[in-house]
C-alpha positions in Angstrom: -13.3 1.8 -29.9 -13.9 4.9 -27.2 -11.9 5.1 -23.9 -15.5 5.3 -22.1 -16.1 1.6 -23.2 -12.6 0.7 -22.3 -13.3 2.9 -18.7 -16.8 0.6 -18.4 -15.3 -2.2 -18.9 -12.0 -2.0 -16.8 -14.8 -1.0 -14.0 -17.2 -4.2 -14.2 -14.1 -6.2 -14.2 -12.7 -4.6 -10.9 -16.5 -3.9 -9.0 -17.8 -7.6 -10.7 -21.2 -6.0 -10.7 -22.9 -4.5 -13.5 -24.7 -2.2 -11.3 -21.8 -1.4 -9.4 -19.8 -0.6 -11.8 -22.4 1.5 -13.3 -22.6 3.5 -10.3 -18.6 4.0 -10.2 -18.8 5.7 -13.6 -21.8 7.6 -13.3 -24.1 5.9 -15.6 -27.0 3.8 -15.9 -26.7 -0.1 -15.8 -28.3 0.0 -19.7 -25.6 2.2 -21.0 -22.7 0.2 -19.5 -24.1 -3.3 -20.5 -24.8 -1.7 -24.1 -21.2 0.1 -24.4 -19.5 -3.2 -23.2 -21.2 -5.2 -25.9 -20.6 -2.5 -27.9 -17.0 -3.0 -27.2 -17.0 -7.3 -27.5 -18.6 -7.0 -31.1 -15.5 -4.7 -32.0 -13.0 -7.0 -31.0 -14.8 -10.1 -32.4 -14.7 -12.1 -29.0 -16.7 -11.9 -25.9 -15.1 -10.5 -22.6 -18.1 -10.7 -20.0 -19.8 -14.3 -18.8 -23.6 -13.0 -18.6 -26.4 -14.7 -17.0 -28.8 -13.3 -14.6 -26.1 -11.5 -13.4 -22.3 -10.7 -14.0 -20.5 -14.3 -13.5 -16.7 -12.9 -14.1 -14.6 -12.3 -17.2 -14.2 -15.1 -20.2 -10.4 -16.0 -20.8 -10.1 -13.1 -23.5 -11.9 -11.2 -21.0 -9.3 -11.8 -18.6 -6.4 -11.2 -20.7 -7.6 -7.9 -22.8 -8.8 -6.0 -19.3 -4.7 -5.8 -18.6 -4.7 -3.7 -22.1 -7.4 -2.2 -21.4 -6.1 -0.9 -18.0 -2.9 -0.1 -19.9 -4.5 2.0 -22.4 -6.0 3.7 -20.0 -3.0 4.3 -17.8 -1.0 5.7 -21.1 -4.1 7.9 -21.6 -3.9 9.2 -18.0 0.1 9.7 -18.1 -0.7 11.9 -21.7 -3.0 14.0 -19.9 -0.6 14.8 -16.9 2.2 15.3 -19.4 0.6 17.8 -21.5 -0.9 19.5 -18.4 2.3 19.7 -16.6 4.0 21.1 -20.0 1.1 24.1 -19.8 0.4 24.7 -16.0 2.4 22.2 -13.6 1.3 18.8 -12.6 -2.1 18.1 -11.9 -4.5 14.8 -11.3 -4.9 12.3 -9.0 -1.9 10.4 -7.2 -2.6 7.2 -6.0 -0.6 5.7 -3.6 -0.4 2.4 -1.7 1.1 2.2 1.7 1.9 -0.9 4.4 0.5 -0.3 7.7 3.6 0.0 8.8 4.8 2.8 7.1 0.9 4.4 7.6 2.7 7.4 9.9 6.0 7.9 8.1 4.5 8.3 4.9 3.4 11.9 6.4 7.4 13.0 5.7 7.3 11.9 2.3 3.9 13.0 1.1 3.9 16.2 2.7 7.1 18.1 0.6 5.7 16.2 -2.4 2.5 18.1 -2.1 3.9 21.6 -1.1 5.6 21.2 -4.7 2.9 19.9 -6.6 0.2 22.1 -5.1 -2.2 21.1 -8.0 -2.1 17.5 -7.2 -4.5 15.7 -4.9 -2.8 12.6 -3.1 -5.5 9.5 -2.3 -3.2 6.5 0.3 -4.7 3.6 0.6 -2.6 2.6 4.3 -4.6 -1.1 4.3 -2.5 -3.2 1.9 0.0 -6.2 2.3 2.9 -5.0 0.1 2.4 -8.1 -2.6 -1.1 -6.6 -2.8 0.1 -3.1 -3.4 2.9 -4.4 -6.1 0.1 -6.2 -8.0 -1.9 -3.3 -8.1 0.8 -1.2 -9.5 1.3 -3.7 -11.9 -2.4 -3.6 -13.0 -2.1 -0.1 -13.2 -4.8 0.6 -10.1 -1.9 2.5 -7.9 0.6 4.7 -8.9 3.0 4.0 -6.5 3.7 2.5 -3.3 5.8 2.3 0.0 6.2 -1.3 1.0 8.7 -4.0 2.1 10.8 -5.0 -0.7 12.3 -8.4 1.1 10.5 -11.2 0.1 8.2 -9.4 -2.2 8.9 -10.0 -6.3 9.3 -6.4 -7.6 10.5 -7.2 -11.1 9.6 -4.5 -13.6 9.4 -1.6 -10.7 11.8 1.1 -9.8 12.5 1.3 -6.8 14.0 4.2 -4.2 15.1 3.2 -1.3 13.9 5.0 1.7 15.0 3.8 5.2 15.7 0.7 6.8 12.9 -0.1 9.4 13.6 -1.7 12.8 10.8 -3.4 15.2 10.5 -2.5 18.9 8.4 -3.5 22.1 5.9 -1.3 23.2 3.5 -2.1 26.6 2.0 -0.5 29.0 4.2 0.9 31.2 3.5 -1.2 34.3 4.2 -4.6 32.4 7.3 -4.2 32.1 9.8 -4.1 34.9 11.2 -0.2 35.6 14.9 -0.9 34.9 14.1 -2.7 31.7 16.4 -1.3 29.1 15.8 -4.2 26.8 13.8 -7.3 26.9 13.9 -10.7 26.0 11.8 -12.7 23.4 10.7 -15.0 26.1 9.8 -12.7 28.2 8.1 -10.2 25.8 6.2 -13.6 24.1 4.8 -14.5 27.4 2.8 -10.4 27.6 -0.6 -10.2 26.3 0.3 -9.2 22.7 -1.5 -7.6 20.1 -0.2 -7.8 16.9 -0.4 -7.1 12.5 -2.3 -9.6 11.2 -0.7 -13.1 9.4 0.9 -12.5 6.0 1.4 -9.1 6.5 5.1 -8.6 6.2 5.7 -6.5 9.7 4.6 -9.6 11.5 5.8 -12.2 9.2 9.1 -11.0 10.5 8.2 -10.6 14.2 7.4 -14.6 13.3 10.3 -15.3 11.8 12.3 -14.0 14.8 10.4 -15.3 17.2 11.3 -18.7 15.5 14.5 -18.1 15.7 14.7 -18.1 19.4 13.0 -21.0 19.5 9.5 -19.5 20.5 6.2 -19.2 19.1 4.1 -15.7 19.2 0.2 -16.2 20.2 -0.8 -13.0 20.3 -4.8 -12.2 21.6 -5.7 -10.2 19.3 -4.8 -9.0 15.5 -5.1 -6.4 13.0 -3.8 -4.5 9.9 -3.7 -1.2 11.6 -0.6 0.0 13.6 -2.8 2.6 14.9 -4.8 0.2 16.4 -2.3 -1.8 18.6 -1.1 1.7 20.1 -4.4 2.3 20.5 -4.8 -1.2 22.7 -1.1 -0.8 24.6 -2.4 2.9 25.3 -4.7 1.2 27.8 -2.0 0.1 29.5 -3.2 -3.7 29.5 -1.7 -5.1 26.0 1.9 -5.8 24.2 3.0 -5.1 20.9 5.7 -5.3 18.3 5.6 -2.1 15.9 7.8 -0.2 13.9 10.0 2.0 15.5 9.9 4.1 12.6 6.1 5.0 13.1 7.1 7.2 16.4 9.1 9.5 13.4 5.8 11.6 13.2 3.4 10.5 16.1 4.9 10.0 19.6 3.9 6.7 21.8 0.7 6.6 23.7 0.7 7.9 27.4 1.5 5.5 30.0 3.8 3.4 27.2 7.4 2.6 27.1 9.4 1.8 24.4 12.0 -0.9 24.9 14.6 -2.6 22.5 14.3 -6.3 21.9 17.3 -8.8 23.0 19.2 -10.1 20.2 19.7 -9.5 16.7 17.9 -6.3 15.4 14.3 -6.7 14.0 14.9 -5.1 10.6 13.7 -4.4 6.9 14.2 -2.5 4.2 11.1 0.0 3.0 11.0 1.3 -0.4 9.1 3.0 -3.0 7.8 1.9 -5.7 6.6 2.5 -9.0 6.1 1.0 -12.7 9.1 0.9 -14.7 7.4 1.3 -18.1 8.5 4.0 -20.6 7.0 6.7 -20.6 6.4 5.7 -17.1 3.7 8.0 -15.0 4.4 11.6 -14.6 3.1 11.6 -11.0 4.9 8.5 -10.3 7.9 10.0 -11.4 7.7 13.5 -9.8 7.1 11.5 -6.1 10.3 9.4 -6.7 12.4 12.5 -7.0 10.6 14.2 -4.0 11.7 10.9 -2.4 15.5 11.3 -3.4 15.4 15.4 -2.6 14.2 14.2 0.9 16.9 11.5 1.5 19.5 14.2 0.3 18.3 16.5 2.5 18.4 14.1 5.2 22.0 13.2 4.4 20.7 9.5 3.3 21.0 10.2 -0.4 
């Protein structure tokens, strides 16, 4: 068994297209279907459902693909060991980030790279934090920065980084000039823009809502933060956002930034990362950038 039929495979099974996945590892569609058979006639059972085209894993298919990312992921952490022993840390760090935390992550990433100058850093700032926990899990990310309440993160370490609180943001002339803080009923009746359901930053500005007794409609949705600045920037839209976001990018022109009446919009953020032993050298060397930064910061 080679770690190129292990690569093929753990490829087919995430692009679910032989072509596509022949194309993500740089072959021809031949080869790939060839090593993957290859690779079923070692193990004596079959891992691909085949007609004219790919039609998804069998059940063994299913269940060996999390040993073969595994394997994989050991492989990876090897290489980075040995190359950190010899020249520093190298490779690729892969990190998942809520949309929430798309601006902040800026303050943790950047020290972590001035350190690591060897390293190249790919975020993915698009993913619900159950999504980016699962792909952790399935060794596809090596870490992530999400909300840990309400999220099952058994088997992950996690650092705690801040505790993020929600504020109103609309264009200036929608709110009244005095306004220090506003109420839910007044800031549910404004032509909102919001996160889009299931994501965690507005599952809680639901959840609050509810708690006052109202209901949030907003007109329009969607997973970037950047997005519903973008729209209150015109001066003619509404939002809820992290206040945390204005860390490392000030509001939009023409935008004011009000407190919410009542009990504090708030949620812990955290990273994560796998807890297996020996647990990713990357992974590792970003949680203790993490903890140098809150120390720094007088949070540690």
């Amino acid at each position: 068994m080679l770690f190129r039929q292990l690569e093929y495979f753990v490829a087919l099974a995430r692009e679910r297209h032989f072509a596509h996945a022949a194309a993500a590892c740089f072959v021809s569609q031949p080869a790939l279907s060839e090593a993957i058979r290859k690779l079923e006639r070692e193990l004596g059972v079959p891992l691909v459902l085949r007609g004219k085209s790919f039609e998804g894993l069998t059940p063994e298919g299913e269940r060996l693909v999390l040993w073969a990312r595994r394997i994989l992921a050991d492989r990876d952490a090897l290489q980075h060991e040995v190359t950190a022993l010899r020249t520093g840390l190298t490779g690729d760090l892969r990190v998942g980030v809520v949309p929430a935390a798309a601006s902040r992550v800026a303050l943790l990433i950047d020290p972590f790279c001035a350190e690591h100058p060897l390293v190249r850093v790919r975020i993915d700032t698009g993913l619900r934090s159950a999504d980016i926990v699962d792909r952790i899990r399935r060794f596809e990310l090596d870490a992530g920065v999400v909300y840990v309440d309400g999220v099952d993160t058994d088997g992950l370490v996690r650092t705690r980084l801040y505790e993020e609180r929600h504020v109103l943001i609309a264009g200036a002339e929608l709110l009244a000039e005095d306004a220090g803080r506003v109420t839910w009923t007044d800031a549910v009746a404004l032509p909102m823009c919001l996160l889009s359901r299931g994501m965690r930053g507005r599952d809680r500005v639901d959840e609050t809502a509810r708690e006052h007794g109202l209901t949030v409609t907003p007109r329009l949705e969607t997973d970037s933060v950047a997005t519903l600045l973008a729209l209150v920037g015109t001066g003619r839209w509404a939002s809820v956002v992290p206040a945390g976001w204005f860390a490392a990018s000030p509001p939009p022109p023409g935008t004011r930034v009000v407190e919410l009446d009542g009990a504090a919009l708030r949620a812990p953020v955290a990273l994560v990362r796998s807890a297996g032993d020996p647990a990713s050298v990357l992974a590792q060397a970003l949680e203790r950038s993490a903890r140098a930064s809150l120390v720094a910061a007088g949070r540690g």
